[in-house]
C-alpha positions as CSV (number, residue, x, y, z in Angstrom):
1,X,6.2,16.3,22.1
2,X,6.6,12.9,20.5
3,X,3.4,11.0,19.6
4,X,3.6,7.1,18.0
5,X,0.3,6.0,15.9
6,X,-0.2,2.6,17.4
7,X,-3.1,1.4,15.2
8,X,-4.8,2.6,11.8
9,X,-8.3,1.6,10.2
10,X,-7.4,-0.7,7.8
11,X,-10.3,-0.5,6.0
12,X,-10.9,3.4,6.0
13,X,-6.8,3.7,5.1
14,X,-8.2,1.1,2.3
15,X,-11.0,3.1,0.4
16,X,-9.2,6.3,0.7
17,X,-6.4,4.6,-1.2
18,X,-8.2,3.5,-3.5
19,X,-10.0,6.5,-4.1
20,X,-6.8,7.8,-4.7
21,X,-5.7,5.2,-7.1
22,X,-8.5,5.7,-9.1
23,X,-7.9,9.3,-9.3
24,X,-4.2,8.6,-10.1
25,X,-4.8,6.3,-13.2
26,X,-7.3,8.3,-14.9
27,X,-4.6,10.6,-16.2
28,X,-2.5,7.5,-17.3
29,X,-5.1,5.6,-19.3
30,X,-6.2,9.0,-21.3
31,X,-2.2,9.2,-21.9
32,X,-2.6,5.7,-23.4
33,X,-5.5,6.1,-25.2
34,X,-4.5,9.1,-27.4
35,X,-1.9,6.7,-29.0
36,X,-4.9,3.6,-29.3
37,X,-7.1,6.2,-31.3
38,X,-4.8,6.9,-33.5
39,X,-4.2,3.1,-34.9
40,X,-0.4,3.1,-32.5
41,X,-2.0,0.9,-30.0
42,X,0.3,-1.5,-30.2
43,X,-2.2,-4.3,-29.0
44,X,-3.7,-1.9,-26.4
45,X,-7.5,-2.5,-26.8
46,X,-10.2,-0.4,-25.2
47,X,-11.6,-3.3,-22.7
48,X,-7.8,-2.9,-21.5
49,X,-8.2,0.6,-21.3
50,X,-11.3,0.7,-19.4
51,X,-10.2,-2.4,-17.5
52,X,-6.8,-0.8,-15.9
53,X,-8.3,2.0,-13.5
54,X,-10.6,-0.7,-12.0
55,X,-7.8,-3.2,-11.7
56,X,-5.5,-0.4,-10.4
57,X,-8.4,0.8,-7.7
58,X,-8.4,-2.5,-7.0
59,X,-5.0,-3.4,-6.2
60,X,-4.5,-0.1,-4.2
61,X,-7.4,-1.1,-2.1
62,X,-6.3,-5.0,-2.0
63,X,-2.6,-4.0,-0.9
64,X,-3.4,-1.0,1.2
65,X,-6.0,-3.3,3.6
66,X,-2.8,-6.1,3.7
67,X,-0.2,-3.4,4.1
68,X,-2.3,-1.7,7.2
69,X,-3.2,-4.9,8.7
70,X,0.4,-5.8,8.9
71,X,1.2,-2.4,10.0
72,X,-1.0,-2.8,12.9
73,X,0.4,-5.9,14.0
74,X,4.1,-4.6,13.9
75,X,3.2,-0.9,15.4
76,X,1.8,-3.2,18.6
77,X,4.7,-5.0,18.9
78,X,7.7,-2.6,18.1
79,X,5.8,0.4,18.6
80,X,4.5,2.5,15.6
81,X,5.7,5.6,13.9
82,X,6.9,7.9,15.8
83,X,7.1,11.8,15.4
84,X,7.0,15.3,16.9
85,X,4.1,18.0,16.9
86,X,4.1,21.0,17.1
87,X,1.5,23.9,18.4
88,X,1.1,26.1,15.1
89,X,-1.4,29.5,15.1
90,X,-4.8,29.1,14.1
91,X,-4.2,31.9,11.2
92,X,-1.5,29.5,10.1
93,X,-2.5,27.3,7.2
């Protein structure tokens, strides 16, 4: 059976993306700071540091709302994605 999603919460699709932005660039800033506590910064200071998971959060949130917006206005236009389901059993995960 083919299904098309015609319209998405933008902002619901916007805070979950940034949730997992936020999530996503924890593991990159310890990365950096390993090489900033150990005099190889390279210019990297920790307001930088601290600064680039909120920045990133907020660009993720910024260019998710934009990006579903815009899907929504396409998607009732052209139609949205389109796919097929399937009926799976319960006891499959």
């Amino acid at each position: 059976m083919k299904k098309q999603v015609v319209s998405v919460s933008i902002l619901q699709n916007a805070k979950v993306m940034a949730a997992l932005y936020l999530v996503l660039s924890i593991p990159f800033t310890l990365l950096m700071i390993i090489p900033a506590l150990m005099g190889q910064g390279a210019g990297v200071s920790v307001a930088m540091l601290i600064l680039m998971p909120v920045l990133y959060t907020l660009m993720g949130f910024v260019f998710t709302l934009v990006g579903a917006w815009v899907y929504n206005v396409v998607a009732a236009r052209v139609g949205g994605f389109e796919f097929t389901t399937v009926e799976v059993a319960k006891d499959h995960v």
